[in-house]
C-alpha positions in Angstrom: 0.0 0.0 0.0 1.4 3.5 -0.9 0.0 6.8 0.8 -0.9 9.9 -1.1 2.3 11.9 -1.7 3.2 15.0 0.4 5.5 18.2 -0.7 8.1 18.3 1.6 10.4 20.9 -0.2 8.0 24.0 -1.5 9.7 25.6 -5.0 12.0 28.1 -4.6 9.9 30.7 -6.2 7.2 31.4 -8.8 8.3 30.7 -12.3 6.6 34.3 -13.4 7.5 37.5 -11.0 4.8 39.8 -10.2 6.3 42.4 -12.8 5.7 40.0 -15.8 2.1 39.4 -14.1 1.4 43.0 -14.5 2.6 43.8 -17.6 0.3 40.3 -18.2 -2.9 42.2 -17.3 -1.5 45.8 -18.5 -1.3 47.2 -15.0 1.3 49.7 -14.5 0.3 50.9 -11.0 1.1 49.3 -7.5 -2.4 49.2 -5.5 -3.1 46.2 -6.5 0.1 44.3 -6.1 -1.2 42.0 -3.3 -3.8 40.8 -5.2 -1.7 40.6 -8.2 0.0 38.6 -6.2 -2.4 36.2 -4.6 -4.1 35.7 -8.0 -0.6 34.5 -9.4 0.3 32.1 -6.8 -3.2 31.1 -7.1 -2.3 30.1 -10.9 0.3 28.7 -10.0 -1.1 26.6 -7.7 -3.5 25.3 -10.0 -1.6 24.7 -12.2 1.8 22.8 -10.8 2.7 20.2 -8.9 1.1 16.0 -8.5 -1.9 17.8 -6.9 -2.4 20.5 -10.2 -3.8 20.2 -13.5 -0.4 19.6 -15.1 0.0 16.8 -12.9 4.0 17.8 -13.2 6.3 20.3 -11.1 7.2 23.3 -13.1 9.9 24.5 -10.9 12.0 22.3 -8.9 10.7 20.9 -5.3 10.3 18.1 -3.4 8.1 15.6 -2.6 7.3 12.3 -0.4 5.2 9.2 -0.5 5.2 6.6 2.2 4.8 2.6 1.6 3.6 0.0 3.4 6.5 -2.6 2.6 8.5 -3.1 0.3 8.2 -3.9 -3.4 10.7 -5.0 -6.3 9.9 -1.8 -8.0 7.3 1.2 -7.7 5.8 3.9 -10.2 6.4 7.8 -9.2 3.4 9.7 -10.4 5.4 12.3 -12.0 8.2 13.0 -14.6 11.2 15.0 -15.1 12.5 13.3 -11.4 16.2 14.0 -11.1 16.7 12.8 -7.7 15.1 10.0 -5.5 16.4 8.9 -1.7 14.4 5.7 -0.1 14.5 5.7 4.2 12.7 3.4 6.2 12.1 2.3 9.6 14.0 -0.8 10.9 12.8 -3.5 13.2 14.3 -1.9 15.7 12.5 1.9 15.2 15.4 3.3 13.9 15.7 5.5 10.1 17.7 3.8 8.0 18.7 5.2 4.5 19.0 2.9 1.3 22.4 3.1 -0.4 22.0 5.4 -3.2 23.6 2.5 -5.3 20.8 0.0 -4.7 18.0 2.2 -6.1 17.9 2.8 -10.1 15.5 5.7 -11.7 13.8 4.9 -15.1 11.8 7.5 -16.6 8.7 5.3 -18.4 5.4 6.4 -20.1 3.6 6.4 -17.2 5.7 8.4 -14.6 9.0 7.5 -13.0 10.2 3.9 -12.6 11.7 3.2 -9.0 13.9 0.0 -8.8 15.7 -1.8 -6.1 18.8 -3.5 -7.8 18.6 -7.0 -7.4 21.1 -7.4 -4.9 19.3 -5.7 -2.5 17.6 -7.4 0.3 14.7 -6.2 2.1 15.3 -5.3 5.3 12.6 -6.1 8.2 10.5 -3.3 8.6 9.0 -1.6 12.0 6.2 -4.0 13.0 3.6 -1.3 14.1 4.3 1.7 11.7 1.6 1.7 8.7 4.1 3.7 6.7 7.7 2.6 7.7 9.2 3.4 4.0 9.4 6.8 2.6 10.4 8.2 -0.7 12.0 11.6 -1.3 12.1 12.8 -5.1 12.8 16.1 -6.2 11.0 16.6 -9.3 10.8 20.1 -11.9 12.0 21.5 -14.8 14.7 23.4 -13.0 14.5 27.1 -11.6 12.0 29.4 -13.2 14.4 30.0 -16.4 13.8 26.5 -16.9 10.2 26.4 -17.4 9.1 26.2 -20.3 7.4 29.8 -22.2 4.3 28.6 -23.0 3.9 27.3 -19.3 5.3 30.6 -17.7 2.8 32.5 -20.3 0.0 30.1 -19.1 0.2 31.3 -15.4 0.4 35.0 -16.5 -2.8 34.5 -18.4 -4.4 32.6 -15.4 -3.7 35.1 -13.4 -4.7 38.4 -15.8 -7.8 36.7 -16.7 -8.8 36.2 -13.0 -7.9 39.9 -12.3 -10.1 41.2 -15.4 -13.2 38.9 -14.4 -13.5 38.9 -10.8 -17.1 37.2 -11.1 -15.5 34.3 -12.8 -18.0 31.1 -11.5 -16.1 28.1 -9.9 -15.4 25.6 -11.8 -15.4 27.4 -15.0 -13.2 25.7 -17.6 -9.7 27.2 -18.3 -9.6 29.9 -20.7 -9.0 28.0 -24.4 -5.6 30.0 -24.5 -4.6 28.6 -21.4 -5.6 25.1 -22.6 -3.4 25.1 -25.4 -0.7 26.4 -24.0 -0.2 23.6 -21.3 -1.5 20.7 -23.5 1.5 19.5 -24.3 3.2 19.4 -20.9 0.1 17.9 -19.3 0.9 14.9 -17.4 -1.8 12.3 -17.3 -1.1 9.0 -16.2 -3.0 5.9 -18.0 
């Protein structure tokens, strides 16, 4: 059994600053910075991360999902991971780290491929923890200036078009701009 994964390392910033935002939604004053503001890191949040309509991280960050026990090998439910560290719990209680040499990364179709090499043994595993094994992966495209445009010009739109219609209903599709631009980064697993 895996668990739903967790962010453990928040991006190191937007991939849009609030300038580009307002010259996004032809604002050239400063009153309404804050909201500027919110209504980008609400686009952002939208759109990024396992949890956001992309399905992908846009910039760099980390997350975590906890296991049950151990398996031969495991699917991450996200691409472009660049880094992956496996601890668990021992019999005893105490963390114990895999050896970096023992796990193998395989990006596939549908995600990330996790594999133990076969030379590793499983270890027993604290008897009363739910979730004794947890796996760290930092996942993105990089810092912003790694995003891609059209995903950077996505989030500026997002967040102009909120600004400009306030009275927006929830739920209301995307606008078809905004659609296009992220279709072809939007991860959907199968």
């Amino acid at each position: 059994m895996k668990f739903r994964p967790t962010l453990t390392t928040a991006p190191a910033g937007s991939p849009v600053t609030l300038d580009e935002v307002k010259a996004q939604a032809m604002v050239d004053f400063d009153d309404d910075d804050d909201l500027l503001t919110g209504l980008m890191d609400a686009a952002v949040s939208y759109l990024d991360g396992f949890r956001g309509v992309l399905g992908r991280a846009m910039v760099t960050q980390t997350w975590e999902i906890k296991h049950a026990g151990f398996t031969r090998t495991f699917r991450l439910p996200v691409p472009d991971v660049t880094a992956v560290s496996i601890t668990y719990m021992d019999a005893d209680g105490a963390e114990q780290s895999v050896p970096a040499g023992q796990i193998v990364v395989l990006p596939v179709i549908t995600g990330t491929m996790v594999k133990f090499s076969d030379s590793f043994t499983f270890p027993a595993l604290e008897d009363d923890n739910p979730a004794p094994i947890a796996v760290q992966f930092t996942c993105g495209f990089g810092g912003a200036a790694d995003v891609p445009a059209n995903l950077k010009l996505a989030v500026k739109a997002l967040a102009a078009t909120w600004y400009e219609n306030r009275a927006a209903e929830p739920g209301e599709a995307l606008p078809m701009g905004v659609e296009i631009l992220i279709a072809p980064y939007r991860w959907v697993t199968v």
